[in-house]
C-alpha positions in Angstrom: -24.9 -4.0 -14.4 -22.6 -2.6 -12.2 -19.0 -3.0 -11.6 -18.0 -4.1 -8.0 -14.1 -2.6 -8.1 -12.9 -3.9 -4.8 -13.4 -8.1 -6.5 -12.4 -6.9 -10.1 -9.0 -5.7 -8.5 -8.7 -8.7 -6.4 -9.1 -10.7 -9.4 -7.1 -9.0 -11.5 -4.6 -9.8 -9.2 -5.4 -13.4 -8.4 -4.8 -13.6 -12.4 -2.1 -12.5 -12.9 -0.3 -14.3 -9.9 -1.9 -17.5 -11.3 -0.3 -16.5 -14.9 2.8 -15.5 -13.7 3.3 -18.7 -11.9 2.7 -21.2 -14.8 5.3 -18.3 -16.6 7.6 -19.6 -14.2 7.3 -22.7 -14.2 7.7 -22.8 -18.2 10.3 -20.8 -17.6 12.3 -23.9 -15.7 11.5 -22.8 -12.0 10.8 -25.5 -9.8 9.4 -23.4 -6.9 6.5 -25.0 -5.6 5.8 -27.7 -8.4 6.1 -30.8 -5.9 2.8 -29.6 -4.3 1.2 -29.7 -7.2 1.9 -33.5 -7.1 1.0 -36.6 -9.8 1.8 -36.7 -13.4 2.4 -32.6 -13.4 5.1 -32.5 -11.4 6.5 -36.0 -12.8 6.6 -34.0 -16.0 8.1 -30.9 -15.0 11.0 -33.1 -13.6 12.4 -33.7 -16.5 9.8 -31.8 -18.8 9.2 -32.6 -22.9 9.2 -29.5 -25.2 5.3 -30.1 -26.2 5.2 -29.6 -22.3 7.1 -26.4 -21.7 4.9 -25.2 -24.8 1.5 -25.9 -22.5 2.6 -24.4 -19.7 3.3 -21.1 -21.7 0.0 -21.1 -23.3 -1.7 -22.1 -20.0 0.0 -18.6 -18.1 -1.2 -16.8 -21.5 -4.4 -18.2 -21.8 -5.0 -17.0 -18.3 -4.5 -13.8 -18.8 -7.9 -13.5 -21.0 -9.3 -13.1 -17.4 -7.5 -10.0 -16.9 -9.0 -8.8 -20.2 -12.2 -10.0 -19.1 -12.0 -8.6 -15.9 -10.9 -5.1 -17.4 -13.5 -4.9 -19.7 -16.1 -4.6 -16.4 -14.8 -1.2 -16.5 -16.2 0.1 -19.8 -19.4 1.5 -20.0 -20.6 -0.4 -23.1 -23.1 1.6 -24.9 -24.8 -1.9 -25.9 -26.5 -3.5 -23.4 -26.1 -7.0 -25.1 -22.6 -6.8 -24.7 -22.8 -5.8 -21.2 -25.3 -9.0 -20.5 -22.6 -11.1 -22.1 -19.8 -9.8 -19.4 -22.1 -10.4 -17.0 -22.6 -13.8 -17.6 -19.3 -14.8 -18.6 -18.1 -13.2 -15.5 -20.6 -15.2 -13.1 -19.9 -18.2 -15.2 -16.4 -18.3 -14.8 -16.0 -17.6 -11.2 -18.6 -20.7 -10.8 -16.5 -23.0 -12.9 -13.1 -21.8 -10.7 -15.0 -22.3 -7.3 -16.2 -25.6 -8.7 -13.2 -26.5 -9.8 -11.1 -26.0 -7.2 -14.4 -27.3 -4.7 -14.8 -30.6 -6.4 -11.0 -31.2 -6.6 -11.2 -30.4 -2.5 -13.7 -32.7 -2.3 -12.1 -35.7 -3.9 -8.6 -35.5 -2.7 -10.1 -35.5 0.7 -11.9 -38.6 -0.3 -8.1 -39.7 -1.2 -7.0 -38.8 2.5 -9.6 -41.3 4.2 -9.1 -44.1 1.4 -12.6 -43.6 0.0 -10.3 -43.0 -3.7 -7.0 -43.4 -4.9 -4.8 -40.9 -5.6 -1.1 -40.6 -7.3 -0.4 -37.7 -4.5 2.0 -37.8 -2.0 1.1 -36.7 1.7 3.2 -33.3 0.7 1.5 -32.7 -2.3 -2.1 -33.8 -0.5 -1.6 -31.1 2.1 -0.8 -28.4 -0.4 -3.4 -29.3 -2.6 -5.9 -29.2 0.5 -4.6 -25.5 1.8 -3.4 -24.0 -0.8 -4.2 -25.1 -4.3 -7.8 -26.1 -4.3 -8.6 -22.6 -2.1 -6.7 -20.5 -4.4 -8.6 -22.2 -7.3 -11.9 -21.1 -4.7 -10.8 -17.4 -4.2 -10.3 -16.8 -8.1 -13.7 -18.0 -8.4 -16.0 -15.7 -5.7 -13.7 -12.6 -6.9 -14.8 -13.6 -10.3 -18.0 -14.1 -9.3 -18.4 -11.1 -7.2 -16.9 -8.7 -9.9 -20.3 -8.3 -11.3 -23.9 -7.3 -9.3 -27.4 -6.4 -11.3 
């Protein structure tokens, strides 16, 4: 396996942005939490402790992928362990590009009627050109951090 370092940087810092931004928002930042839209930003409104609590262990829980991502780096005299990182790595940029594809796919759904959403036409558009792309980008530098 080798180590593409151009998408592990890139994902690094797609990370840590993405970490740092639910560390502010646990924080009590309001900065872009209406385009998140629904029952998340209903919450943050006026936000429960148990809720504060998640959104601190989401922003730390994403950091793993920078430890993940770091780990790429090492040449691991075990070649089990560098087949794990491999997959792990390829797995979790599918299930961010999936993620943030198939939540594209349904909120669009949600702009021609086809489902019903709880979004609001400000938190639809940011969903569509920010959010679910973002969620898309984490997952091909994932994905790309690792080649055979």
């Amino acid at each position: 396996m080798s180590s593409n370092y151009w998408f592990i940087t890139l994902g690094i810092v797609w990370t840590v942005i993405f970490a740092g931004m639910s560390f502010y928002w646990a924080a009590g930042g309001m900065l872009g939490v209406r385009s998140l839209g629904g029952a998340v930003y209903e919450m943050s409104i006026n936000p429960d402790p148990s809720f504060i609590i998640i959104v601190w262990l989401t922003g730390f829980i994403k950091l793993f992928g920078v430890i993940l991502l770091l780990m790429l780096l090492v040449q691991w005299r075990m070649l089990i362990i560098t087949k794990m990182l491999y997959y792990i790595t390829k797995i979790v940029g599918v299930l961010l590009f999936l993620y943030g594809l198939l939540n594209f796919i349904t909120i669009s759904m949600s702009v021609f009627h086809i489902l019903d959403f709880d979004l609001d036409s400000y938190a639809t558009f940011w969903r569509l050109t920010f959010w679910e792309p973002f969620w898309m980008a984490g997952g091909v530098f994932y994905f790309f951090a690792v080649k055979r």
